[in-house]
Structure formats: C-alpha cells, structure tokens
KELUM-833961 format. One line per 4 residues: number of its first residue (from 1); their letters; for each residue x, y, z of C-alpha. Coordinates in pm, 1 decimal. Example, Ala and Ser with C-alpha at 12.3 -4.5 7.8 and 13.67 -1.06 7.14 Angstrom:
2
1	AS	1230.0,-450.0,780.0; 1367.0,-106.0,714.0
# end
This chain:
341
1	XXXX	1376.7,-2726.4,406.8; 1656.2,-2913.0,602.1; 1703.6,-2788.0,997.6; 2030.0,-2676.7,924.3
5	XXXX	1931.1,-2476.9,609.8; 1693.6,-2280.7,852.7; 1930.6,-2230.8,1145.6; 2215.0,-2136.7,863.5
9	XXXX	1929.3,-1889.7,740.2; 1847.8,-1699.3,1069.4; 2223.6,-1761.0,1230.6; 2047.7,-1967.7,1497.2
13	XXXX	2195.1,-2265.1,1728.9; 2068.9,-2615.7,1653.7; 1983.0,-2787.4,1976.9; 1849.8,-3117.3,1972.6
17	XXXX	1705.4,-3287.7,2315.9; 1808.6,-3635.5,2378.8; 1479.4,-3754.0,2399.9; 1382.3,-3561.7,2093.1
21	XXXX	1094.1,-3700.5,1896.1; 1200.8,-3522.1,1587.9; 1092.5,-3779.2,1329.5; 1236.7,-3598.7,976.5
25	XXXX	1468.9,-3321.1,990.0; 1283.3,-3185.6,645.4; 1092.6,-2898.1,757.8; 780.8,-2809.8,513.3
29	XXXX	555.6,-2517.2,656.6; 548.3,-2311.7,937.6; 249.3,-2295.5,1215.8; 114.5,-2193.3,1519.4
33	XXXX	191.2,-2377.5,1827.8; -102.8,-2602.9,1898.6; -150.1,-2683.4,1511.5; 173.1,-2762.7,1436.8
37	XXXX	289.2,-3090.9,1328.2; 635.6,-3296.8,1296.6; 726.6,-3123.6,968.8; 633.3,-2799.9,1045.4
41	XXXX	862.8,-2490.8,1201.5; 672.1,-2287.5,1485.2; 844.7,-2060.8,1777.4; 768.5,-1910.0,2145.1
45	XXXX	836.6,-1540.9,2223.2; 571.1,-1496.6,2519.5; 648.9,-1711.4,2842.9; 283.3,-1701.2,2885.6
49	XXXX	234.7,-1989.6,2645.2; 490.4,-2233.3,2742.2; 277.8,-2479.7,2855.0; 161.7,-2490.1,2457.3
53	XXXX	514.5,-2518.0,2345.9; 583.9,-2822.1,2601.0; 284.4,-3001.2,2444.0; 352.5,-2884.7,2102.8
57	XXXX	389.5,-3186.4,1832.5; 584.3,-2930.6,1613.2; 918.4,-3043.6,1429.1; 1097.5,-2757.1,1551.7
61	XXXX	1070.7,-2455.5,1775.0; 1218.0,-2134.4,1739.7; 1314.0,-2018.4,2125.8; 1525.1,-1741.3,2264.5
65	XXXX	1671.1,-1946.3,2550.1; 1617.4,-2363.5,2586.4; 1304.6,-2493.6,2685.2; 1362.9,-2730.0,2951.7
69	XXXX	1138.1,-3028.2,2883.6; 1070.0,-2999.5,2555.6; 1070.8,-3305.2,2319.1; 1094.9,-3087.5,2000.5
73	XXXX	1440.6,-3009.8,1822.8; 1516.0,-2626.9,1894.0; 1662.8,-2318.5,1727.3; 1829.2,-2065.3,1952.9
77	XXXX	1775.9,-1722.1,1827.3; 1755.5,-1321.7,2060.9; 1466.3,-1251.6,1870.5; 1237.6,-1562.4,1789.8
81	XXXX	976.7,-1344.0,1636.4; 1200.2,-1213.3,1364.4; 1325.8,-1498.4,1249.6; 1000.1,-1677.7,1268.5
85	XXXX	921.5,-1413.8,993.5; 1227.3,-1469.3,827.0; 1155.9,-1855.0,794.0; 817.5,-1808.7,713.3
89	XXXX	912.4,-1584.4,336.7; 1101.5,-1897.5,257.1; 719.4,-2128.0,239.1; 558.8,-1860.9,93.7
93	XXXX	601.8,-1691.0,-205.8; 333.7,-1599.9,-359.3; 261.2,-1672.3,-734.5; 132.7,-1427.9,-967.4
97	XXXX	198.3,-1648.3,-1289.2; 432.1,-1620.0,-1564.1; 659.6,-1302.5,-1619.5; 435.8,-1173.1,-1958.0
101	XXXX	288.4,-853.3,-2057.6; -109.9,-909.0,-2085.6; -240.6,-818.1,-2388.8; -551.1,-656.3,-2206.7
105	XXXX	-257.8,-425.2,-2038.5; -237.5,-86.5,-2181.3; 184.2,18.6,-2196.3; 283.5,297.9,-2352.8
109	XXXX	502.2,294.3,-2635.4; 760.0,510.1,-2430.1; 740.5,290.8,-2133.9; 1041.3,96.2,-2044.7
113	XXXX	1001.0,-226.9,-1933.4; 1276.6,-507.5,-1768.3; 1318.3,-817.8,-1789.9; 1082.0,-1078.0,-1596.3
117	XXXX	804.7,-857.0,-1547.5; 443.1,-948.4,-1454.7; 195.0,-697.0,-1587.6; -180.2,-854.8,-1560.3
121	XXXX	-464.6,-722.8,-1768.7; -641.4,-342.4,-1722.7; -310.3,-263.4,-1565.9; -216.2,103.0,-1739.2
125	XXXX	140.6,205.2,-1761.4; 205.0,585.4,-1895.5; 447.0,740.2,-2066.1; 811.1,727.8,-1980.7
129	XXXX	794.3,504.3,-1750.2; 1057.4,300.9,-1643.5; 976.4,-79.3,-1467.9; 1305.5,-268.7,-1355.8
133	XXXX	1351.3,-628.8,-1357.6; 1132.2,-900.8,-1196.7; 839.6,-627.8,-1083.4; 470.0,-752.3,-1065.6
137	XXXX	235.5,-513.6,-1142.5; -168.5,-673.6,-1094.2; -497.0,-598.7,-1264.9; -627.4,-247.6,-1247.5
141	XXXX	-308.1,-80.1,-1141.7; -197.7,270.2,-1268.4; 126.5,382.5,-1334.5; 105.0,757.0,-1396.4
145	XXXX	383.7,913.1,-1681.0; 771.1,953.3,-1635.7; 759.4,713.7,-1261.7; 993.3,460.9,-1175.6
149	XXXX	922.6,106.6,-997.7; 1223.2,-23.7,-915.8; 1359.8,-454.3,-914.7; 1138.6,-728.0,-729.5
153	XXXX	830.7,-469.6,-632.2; 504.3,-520.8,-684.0; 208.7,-302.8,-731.8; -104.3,-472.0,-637.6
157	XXXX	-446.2,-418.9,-792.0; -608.7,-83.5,-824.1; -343.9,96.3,-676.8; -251.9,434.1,-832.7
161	XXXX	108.2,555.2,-928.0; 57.6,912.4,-998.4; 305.7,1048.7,-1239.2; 683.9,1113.5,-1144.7
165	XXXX	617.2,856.8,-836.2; 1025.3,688.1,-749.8; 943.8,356.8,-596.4; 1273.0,171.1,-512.0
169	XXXX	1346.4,-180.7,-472.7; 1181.4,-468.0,-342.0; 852.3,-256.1,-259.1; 516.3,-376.8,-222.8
173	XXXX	189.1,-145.2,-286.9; -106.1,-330.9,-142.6; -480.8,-270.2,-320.7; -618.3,66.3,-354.7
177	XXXX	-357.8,252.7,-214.2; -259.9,586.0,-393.9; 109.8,706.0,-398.6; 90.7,1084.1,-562.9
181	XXXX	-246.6,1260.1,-487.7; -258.8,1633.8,-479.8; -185.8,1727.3,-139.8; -378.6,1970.0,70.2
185	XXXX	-258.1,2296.6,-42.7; -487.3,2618.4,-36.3; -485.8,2971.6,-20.4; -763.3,3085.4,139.4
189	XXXX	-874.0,3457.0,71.8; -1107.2,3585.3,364.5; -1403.3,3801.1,181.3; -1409.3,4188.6,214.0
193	XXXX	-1622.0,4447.5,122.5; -1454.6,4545.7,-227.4; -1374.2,4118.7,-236.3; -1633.2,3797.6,-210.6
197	XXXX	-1319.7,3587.4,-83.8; -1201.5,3313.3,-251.9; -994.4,2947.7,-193.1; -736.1,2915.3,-467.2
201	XXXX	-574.9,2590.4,-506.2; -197.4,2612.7,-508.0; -45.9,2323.1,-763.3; 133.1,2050.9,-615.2
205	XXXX	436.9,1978.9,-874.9; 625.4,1767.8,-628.2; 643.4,1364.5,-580.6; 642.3,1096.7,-392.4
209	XXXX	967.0,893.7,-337.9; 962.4,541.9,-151.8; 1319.7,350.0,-79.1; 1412.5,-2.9,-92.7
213	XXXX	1211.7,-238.0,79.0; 923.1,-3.2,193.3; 541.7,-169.3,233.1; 266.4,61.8,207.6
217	XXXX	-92.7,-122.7,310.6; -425.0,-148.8,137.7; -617.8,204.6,62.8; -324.9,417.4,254.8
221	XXXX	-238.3,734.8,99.0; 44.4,962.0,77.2; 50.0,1272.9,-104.6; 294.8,1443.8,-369.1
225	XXXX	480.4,1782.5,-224.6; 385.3,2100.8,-273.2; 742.4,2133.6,-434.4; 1040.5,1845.4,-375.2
229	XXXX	954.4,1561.6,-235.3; 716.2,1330.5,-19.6; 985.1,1048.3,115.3; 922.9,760.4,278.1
233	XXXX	1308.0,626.5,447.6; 1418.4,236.9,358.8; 1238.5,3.4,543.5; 969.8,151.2,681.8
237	XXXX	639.4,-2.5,654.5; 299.5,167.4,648.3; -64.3,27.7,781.1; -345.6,-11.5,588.1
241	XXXX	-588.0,381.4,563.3; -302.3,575.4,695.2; -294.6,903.8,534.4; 73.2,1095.2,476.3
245	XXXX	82.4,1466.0,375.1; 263.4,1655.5,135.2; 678.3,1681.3,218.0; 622.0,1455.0,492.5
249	XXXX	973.7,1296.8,570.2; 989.9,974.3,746.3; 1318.8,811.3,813.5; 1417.0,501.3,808.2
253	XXXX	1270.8,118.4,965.8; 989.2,353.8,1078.9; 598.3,158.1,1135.6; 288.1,360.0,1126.1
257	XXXX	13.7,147.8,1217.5; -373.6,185.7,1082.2; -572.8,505.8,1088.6; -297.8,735.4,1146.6
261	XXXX	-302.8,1064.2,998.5; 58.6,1287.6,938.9; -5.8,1706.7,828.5; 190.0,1828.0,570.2
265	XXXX	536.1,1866.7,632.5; 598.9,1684.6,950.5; 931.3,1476.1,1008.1; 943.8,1154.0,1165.0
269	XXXX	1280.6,1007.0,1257.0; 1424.8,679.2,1206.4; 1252.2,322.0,1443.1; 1006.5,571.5,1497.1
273	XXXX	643.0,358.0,1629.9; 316.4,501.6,1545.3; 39.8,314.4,1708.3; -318.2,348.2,1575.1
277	XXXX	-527.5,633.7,1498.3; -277.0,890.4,1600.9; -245.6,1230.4,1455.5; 65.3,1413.5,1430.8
281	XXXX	28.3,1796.2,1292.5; 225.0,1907.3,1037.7; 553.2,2109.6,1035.6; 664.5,1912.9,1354.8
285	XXXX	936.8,1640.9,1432.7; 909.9,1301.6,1579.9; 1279.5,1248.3,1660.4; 1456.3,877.9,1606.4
289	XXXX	1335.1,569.5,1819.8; 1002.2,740.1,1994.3; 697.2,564.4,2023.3; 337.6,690.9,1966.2
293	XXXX	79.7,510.1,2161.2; -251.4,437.4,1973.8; -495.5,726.0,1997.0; -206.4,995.5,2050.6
297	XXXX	-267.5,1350.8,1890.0; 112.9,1486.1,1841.2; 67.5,1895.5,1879.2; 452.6,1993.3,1914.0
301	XXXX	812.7,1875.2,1840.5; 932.7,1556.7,2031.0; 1268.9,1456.6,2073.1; 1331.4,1261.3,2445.2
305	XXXX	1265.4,876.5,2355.1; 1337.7,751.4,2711.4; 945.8,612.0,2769.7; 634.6,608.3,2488.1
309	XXXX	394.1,931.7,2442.3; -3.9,906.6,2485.2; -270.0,1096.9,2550.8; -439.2,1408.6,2417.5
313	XXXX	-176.8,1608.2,2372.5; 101.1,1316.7,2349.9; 267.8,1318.2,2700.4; 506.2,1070.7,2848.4
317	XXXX	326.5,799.8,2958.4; 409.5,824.1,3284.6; 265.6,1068.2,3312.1; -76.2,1057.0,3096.1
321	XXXX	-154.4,741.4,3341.7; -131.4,967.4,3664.0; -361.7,1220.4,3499.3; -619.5,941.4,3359.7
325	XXXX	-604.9,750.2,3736.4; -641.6,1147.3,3862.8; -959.8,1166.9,3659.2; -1114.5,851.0,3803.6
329	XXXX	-1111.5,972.6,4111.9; -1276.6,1267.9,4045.7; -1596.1,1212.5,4097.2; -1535.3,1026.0,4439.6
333	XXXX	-1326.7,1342.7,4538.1; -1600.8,1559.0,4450.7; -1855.7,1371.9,4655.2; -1615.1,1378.3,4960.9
337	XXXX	-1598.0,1778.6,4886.3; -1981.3,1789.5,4875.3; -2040.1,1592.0,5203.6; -1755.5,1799.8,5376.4
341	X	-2039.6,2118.2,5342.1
# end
C-alpha cells in the first residue's frame, strides 16, 4: 500500500525528513515500534516512548505532531491511535474461504439467504430467517427462527441467535456469545399459611436488536426484553463475559469493557465508558459521555460527565480518592487517638 494511499485513507499530512531513510514508499504490514521494519506502518501516541520511535527502522510513523529527529517518513494525524486502527483493517482481512453454503449446514427451507454468503458446516439457520449479502456465519453457530443478520456481519462459532434477534450491518458476534436468552424475569410469591409460595416465571416475548457496526466479544450475553426490545445503539462495542439485561438501552459509540454486569432495564447514553467489572443496577440512567471506572457499582441515576465515577457506590473521582487516601490514614489516626489517652 503506497504512502499516499494511506495518508489519502486517514486524511493525514505526508511529511518526509530530508534525511529520510525511507527506502520504498510501498507499505506492506503494520507493527509495533521496535519490530518494525522499512516496509512496515507503525505510530506514537505516548511521549513516553519516543526514544523507541527515534530509533525505530519503521517505513513510516503515524505521529500527532513532527518528531524532530526522526529519519522515518511521517503521517500527521490528531489522533494517531485511530488511524493506526484504521490502517491496520486494510492488512488484515481475515479469510473465511469461499462464499458457499456447507452441505453439513442445516438451512431451513424458509430461510432467506443473500448473495456471497459464508455458512460453514453444523452452522443451523431456522425458519424465516433472513441473511443479507456478504455475511459469514462459522461452524456451530445458531440462528434461531424469523431473525435477521444484516450485510458484511459475521457470526462466529458457537454463538447463539435466539429467534426474532435484528442484527444490523457490518456486525461481528465473537464465539460463544448468546444474543436472545430469557432474561431474568420472576414473580416471586412469598409462602403463607393457606399458600406454600411459589416463583413463577414471567415469559420474555421481547428481542434483542443490535445496529450497524456493533461488536459484541466472546461468551458476552445480552438478554431478550420482557416485552419490546433489548437495543444495543450503532457503534458501540461490547467486551468479552459482559452480561446485558432485559430492555437494557445503550446508545450509541458506547464501550463496555470485560466483566461488567447491566440489570434489567437500565439506560446508558451515547460515548458512554464502562471500565471492568462494574455493575450498574437496573432501571437507572448513565447519561451521554460519562465514564465508569473499573470496579464501579452504579446504585442511582448519573447525569454530570465533568470527571469519571469510581468507587463503591460510583462517586466522582475526586472525590472517591480523598475518601480511599482518608482510609489509609486511619489506622495511623487511630494510634495517635490511642496514645493521646
């Protein structure tokens, strides 16, 4: 891939050093800093590692502002981790063979299927389903009656579909996750003396909707609604064993990072960050643009976005690090207490 092509890609200056050692301006892979060679694309976003990127044999760097001293060709971009990422789809794409229907697939007869689709053997596809046009779907999937997968997605193996899933375009599914599980609705029934109590299950005849260009990651899962709908906004991209309840709403460009766990019925707003292992309880809001640090257990409605939320219950975090320095000193304030006696 020619310099140019990539700059033209990413809508990044070309600068090229005078004493540039740029030997080809074909560009062939990307890498990491200290592994990269003269055909190969790489890029610095922390200051911390310039001293790598002077002594870097890469190519070409991707930089936010000129390195001074550098011998490599350079790309000028605000945000050299995004189009890092951006360069990188372009060297690899992965290959999942030729766009054919295994025979060892099972497809209903009332399926509807588009053109240049990928579905590998002990993949099962109900009834009235619709696939669009150039989706993958790998071994051991399930596709559960009357869904729809929508253009370029792809469902990777063992994932389940449950029936009247709406997956949009350009979607990817990673292994074992499950889109359409009963959610956790009960009606508990406390036991009396004329009664022995009882837990009745209330039916979930909902779904699950995903927009364009959502991810979900490997063995996450996000339950149908009680009634309506389970949505996940365009965009957003889900961790790997994150678990979404029913009529959960999140908005759009929202991450939700590993471990994370949303109750039924919660909203989170659009750019919304969810660090890891963080619980938010259901029938709450998250408004646009906060950010959950790791570990935070969301109890009530947040709306301000001016600084991140941690701690037990989420706090500013501000101040959650005054009470957590408070709590050091505890002990050390006690034993000046004790000696005061």
């Amino acid at each position: 891939m020619q310099i140019q092509d990539i700059a033209k890609l990413i809508s990044a200056e070309v600068l090229i050093p005078q004493n540039c050692r740029l030997t080809s301006p074909d560009i062939k892979c990307v890498a990491a800093l200290e592994k990269a060679g003269p055909t190969d694309l790489s890029f610095l976003v922390n200051p911390l590692y310039e001293k790598q990127a002077l002594a870097s044999k890469a190519g070409v760097m991707i930089v936010k502002t000129q390195l001074v001293g550098c011998e490599t060709a350079q790309l000028l971009h605000p945000n050299p981790y995004w189009a890092f990422a951006k360069v990188s789809q372009e060297f690899f794409n992965p290959d999942f063979g030729p766009a054919e229907v295994s025979e060892r697939a099972f497809v209903d007869s009332t399926a509807k299927i588009g053109k240049n689709v990928r579905i590998l053997p002990n993949a099962y596809i109900g009834k009235s389903v619709v696939i669009g046009d150039d989706v993958t779907i790998l071994p051991g999937a399930y596709i559960g009656d009357r869904s729809l997968i929508g253009n370029h997605t792809t469902i990777h193996p063992n994932a389940v579909i449950g029936s009247d899933t709406k997956i949009g375009v350009r979607c990817i599914v990673h292994a074992g996750a499950i889109l359409g599980g009963d959610g956790f609705g009960f009606a508990p029934l406390a036991p009396t003396d004329k009664h022995p109590g009882d837990i009745a299950k209330i039916p979930q005849i909902g779904c699950v909707v995903l927009e364009d260009d959502v991810e979900i990651g490997a063995g996450t899962t996000i339950d149908r609604a009680a009634m309506g709908e389970t949505r996940i906004g365009a965009c957003s991209k889900i961790d790997s064993q994150v678990h979404v309840g029913h009529n959960v709403q999140v908005g759009h460009h929202t991450m939700i990072a590993g471990q994370t766990a949303i109750g039924g019925s919660a909203k989170l707003g659009n750019w919304v960050v969810v660090g890891g292992q963080v619980g938010i309880a259901g029938h709450i809001s998250v408004g646009d643009g906060i950010i959950l640090g790791a570990r935070a257990g969301v109890t009530k409605t947040i709306t301000e976005n001016s600084e991140p939320y941690m701690g037990f219950p989420a706090q500013p975090a501000s101040q959650w690090r005054r009470q957590v320095a408070g709590l050091r000193r505890m002990v050390d304030i006690l034993k000046s207490l004790k000696n005061t006696k």
